[in-house]
MDTraj code that builds the backbone (N, CA, C; nanometers):
import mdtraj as md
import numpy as np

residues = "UNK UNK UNK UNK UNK UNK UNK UNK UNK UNK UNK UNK UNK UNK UNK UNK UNK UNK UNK UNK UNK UNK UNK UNK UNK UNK UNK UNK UNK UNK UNK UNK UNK UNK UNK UNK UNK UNK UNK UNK UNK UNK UNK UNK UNK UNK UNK UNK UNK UNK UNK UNK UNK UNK UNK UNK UNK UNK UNK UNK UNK UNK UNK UNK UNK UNK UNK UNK UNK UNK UNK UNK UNK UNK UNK UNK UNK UNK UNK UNK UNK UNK UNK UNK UNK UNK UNK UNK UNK UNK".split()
xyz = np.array([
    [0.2735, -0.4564, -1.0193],
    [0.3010, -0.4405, -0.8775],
    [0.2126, -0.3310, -0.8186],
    [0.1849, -0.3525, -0.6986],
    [0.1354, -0.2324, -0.6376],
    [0.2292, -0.1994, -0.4808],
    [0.2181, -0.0848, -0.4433],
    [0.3441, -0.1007, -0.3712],
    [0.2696, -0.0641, -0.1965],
    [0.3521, -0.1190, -0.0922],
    [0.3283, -0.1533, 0.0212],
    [0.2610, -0.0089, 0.0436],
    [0.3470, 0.0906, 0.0479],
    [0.3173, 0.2584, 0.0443],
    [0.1571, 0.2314, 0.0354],
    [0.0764, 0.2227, -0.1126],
    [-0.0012, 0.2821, -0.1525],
    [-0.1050, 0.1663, -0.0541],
    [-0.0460, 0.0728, -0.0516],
    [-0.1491, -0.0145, 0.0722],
    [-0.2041, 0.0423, 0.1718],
    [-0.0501, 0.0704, 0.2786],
    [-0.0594, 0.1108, 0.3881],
    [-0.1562, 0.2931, 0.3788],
    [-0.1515, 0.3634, 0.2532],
    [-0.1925, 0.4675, 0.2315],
    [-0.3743, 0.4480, 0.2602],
    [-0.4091, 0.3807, 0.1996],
    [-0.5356, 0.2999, 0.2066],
    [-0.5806, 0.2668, 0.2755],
    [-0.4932, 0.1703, 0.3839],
    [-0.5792, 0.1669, 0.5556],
    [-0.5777, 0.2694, 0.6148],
    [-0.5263, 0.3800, 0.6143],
    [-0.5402, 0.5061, 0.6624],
    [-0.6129, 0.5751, 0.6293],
    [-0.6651, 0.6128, 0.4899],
    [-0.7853, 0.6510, 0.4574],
    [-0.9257, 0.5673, 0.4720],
    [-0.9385, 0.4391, 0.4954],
    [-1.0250, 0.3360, 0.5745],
    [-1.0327, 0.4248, 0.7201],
    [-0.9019, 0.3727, 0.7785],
    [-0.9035, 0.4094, 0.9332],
    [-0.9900, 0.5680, 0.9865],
    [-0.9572, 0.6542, 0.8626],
    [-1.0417, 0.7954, 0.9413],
    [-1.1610, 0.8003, 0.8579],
    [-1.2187, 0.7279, 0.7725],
    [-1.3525, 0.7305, 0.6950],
    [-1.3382, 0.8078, 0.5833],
    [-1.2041, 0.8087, 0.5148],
    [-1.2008, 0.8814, 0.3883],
    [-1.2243, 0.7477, 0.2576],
    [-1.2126, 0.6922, 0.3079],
    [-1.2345, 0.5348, 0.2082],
    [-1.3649, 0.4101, 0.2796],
    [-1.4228, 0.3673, 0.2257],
    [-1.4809, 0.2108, 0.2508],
    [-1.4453, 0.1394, 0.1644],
    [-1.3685, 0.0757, 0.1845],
    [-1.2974, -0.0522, 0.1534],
    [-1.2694, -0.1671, 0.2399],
    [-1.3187, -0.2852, 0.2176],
    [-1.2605, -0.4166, 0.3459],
    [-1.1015, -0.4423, 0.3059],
    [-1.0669, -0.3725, 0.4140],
    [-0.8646, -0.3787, 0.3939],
    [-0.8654, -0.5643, 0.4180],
    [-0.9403, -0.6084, 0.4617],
    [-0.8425, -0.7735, 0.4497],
    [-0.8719, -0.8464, 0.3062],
    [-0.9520, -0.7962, 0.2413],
    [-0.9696, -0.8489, 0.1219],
    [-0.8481, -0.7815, 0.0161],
    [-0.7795, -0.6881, 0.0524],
    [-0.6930, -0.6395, -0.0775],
    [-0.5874, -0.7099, -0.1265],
    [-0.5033, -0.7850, -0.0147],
    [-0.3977, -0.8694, -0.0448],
    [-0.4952, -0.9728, -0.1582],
    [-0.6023, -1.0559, -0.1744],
    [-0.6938, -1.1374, -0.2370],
    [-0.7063, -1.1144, -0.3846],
    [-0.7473, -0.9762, -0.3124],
    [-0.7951, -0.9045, -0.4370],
    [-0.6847, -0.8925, -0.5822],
    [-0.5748, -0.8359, -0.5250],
    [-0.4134, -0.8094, -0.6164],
    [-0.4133, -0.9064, -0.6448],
    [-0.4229, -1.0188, -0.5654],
    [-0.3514, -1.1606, -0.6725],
    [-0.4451, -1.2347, -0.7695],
    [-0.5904, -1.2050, -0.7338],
    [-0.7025, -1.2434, -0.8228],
    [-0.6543, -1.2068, -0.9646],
    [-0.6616, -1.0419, -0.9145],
    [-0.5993, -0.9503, -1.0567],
    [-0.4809, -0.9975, -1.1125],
    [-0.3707, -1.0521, -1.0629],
    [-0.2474, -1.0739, -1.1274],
    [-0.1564, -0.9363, -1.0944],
    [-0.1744, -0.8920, -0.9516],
    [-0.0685, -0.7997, -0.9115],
    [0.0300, -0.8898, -0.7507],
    [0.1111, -0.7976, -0.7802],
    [0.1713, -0.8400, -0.6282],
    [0.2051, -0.7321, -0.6014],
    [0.2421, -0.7864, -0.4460],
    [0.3039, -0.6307, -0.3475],
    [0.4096, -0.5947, -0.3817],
    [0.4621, -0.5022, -0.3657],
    [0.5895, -0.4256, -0.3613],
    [0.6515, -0.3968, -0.2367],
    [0.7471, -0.4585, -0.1592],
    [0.7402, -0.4207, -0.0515],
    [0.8550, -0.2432, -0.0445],
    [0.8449, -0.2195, 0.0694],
    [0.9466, -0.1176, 0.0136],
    [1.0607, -0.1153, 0.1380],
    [1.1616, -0.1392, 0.0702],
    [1.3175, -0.1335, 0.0708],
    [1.3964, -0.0141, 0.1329],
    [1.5544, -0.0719, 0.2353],
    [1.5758, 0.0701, 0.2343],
    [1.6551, 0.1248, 0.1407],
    [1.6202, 0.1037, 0.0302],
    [1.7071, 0.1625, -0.0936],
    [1.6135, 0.2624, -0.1530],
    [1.4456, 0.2260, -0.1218],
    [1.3665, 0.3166, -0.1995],
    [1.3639, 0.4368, -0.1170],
    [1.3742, 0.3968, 0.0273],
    [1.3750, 0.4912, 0.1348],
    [1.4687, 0.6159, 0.1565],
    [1.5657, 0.5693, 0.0974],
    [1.7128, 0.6520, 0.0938],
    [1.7291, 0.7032, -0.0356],
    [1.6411, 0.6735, -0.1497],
    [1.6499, 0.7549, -0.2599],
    [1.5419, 0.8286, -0.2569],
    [1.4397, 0.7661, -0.1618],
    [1.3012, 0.8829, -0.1578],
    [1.3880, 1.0030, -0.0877],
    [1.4661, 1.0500, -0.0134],
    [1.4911, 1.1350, 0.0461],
    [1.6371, 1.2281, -0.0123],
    [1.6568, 1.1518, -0.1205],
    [1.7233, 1.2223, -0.1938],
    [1.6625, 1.2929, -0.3270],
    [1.5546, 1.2601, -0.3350],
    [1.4401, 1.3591, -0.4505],
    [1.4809, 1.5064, -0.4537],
    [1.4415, 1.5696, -0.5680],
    [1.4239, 1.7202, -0.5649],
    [1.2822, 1.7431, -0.4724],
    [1.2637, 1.7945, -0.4050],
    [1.1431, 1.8396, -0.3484],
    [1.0468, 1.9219, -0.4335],
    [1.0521, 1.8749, -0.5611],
    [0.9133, 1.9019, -0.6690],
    [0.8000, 1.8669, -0.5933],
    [0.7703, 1.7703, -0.4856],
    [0.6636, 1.6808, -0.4071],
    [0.6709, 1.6402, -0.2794],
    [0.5640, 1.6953, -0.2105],
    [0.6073, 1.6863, -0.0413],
    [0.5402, 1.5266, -0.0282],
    [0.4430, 1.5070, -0.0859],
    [0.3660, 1.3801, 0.0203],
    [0.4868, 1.2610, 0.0221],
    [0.4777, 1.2298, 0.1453],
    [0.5878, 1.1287, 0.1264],
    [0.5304, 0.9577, 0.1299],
    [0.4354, 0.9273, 0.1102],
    [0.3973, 0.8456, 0.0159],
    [0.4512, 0.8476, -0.1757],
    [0.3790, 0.9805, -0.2174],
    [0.4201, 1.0045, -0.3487],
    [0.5926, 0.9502, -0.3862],
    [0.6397, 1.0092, -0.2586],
    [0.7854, 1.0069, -0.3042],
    [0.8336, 0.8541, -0.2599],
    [0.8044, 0.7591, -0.2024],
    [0.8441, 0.6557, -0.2071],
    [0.8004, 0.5794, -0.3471],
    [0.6512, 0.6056, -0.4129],
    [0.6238, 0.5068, -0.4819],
    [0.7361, 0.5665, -0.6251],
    [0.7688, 0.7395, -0.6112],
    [0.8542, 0.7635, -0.7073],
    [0.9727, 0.7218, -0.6898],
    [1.0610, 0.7028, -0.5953],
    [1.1488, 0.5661, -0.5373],
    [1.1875, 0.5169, -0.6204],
    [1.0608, 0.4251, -0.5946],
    [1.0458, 0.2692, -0.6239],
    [1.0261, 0.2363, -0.7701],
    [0.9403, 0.3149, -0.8441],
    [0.9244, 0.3547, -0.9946],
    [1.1212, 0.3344, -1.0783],
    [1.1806, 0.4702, -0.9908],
    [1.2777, 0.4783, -1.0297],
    [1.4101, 0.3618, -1.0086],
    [1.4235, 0.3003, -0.8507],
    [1.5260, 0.1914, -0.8428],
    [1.4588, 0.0947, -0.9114],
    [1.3099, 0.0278, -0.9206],
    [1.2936, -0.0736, -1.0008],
    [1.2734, -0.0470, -1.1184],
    [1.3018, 0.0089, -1.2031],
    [1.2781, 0.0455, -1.3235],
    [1.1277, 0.0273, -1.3621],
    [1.0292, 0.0865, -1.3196],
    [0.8876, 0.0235, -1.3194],
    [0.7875, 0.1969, -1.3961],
    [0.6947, 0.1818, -1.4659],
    [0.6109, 0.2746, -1.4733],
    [0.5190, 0.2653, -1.3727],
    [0.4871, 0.4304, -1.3347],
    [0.3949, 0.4574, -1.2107],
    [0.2314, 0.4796, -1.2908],
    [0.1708, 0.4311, -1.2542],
    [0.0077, 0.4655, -1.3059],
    [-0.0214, 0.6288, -1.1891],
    [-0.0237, 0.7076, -1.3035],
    [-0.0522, 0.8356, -1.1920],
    [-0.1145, 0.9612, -1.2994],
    [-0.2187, 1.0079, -1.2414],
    [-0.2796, 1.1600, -1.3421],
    [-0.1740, 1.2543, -1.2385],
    [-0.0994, 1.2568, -1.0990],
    [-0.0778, 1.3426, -1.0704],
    [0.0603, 1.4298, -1.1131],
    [0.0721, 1.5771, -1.1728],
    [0.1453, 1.6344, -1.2614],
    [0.2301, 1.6790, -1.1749],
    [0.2722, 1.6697, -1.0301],
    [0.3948, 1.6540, -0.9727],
    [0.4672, 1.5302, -0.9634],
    [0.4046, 1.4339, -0.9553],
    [0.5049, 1.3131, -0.9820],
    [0.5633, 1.2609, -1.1022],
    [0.5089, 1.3997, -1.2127],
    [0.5153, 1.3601, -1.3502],
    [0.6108, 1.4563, -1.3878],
    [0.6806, 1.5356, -1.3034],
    [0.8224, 1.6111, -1.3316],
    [0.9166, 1.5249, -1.2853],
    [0.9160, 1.4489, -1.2566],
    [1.0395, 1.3668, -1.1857],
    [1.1083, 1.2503, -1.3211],
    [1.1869, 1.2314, -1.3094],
    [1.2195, 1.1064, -1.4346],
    [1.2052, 0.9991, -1.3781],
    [1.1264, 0.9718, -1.4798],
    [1.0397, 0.8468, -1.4675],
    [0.9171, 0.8197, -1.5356],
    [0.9225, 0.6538, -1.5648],
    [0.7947, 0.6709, -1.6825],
    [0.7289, 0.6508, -1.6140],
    [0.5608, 0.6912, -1.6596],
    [0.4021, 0.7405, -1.6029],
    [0.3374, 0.6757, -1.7175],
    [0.2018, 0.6450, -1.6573],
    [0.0806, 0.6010, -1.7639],
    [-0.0063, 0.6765, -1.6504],
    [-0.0728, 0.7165, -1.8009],
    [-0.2132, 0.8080, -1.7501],
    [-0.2714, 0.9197, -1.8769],
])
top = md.Topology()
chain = top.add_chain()
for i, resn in enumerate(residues, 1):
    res = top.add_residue(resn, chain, resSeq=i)
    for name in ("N", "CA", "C"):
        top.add_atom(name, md.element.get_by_symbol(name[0]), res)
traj = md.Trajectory(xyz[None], top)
C-alpha cells in the first residue's frame, strides 16, 4: 500500500518545486508496481491525534495511524516514527 497522505504529500512538493514528478502518472505507476492506495479513514485521523507527540509532521502521524489501525509495516529511515509501536523496514 501506499497511503493517500504520502500522495497528497507529493503534489505539494511538485506544486512549490521541491519535487519533479508527473503527479498524473502516479496512480499508473502504483498499480504497474503492484501497490494500491490507502485511502485514509476517520479512524486513522482520530488515532493520528491521539499519538504521543514524539512527531509533529502531521503527515508522519497519519501514515503512523494507519501503520498502526491496519496492522501494516511503514517503510521509513526516519528515527521519530521509529519510537512509536509499530513495525518499520529500513
Amino acid at each position: 500500500f501506499v497511503s493517500h497522505a504520502s500522495y497528497w504529500e507529493i503534489a505539494i512538493k511538485v506544486s512549490i518545486g521541491r519535487l519533479t514528478f508527473p503527479l498524473e502518472s502516479i496512480e499508473s505507476e502504483l498499480q504497474l508496481n503492484g501497490f494500491e492506495l490507502l485511502p485514509i479513514k476517520s479512524s486513522h485521523i482520530l488515532h493520528s491525534a491521539s499519538l504521543p507527540m514524539l512527531h509533529r509532521d502531521p503527515f508522519d502521524r497519519i501514515l503512523i495511524a494507519q501503520a498502526q489501525i491496519e496492522n501494516l509495516s511503514l517503510v521509513t529511515a526516519d528515527q521519530h516514527i521509529q519510537k512509536y509501536a509499530l513495525s518499520w523496514i529500513w
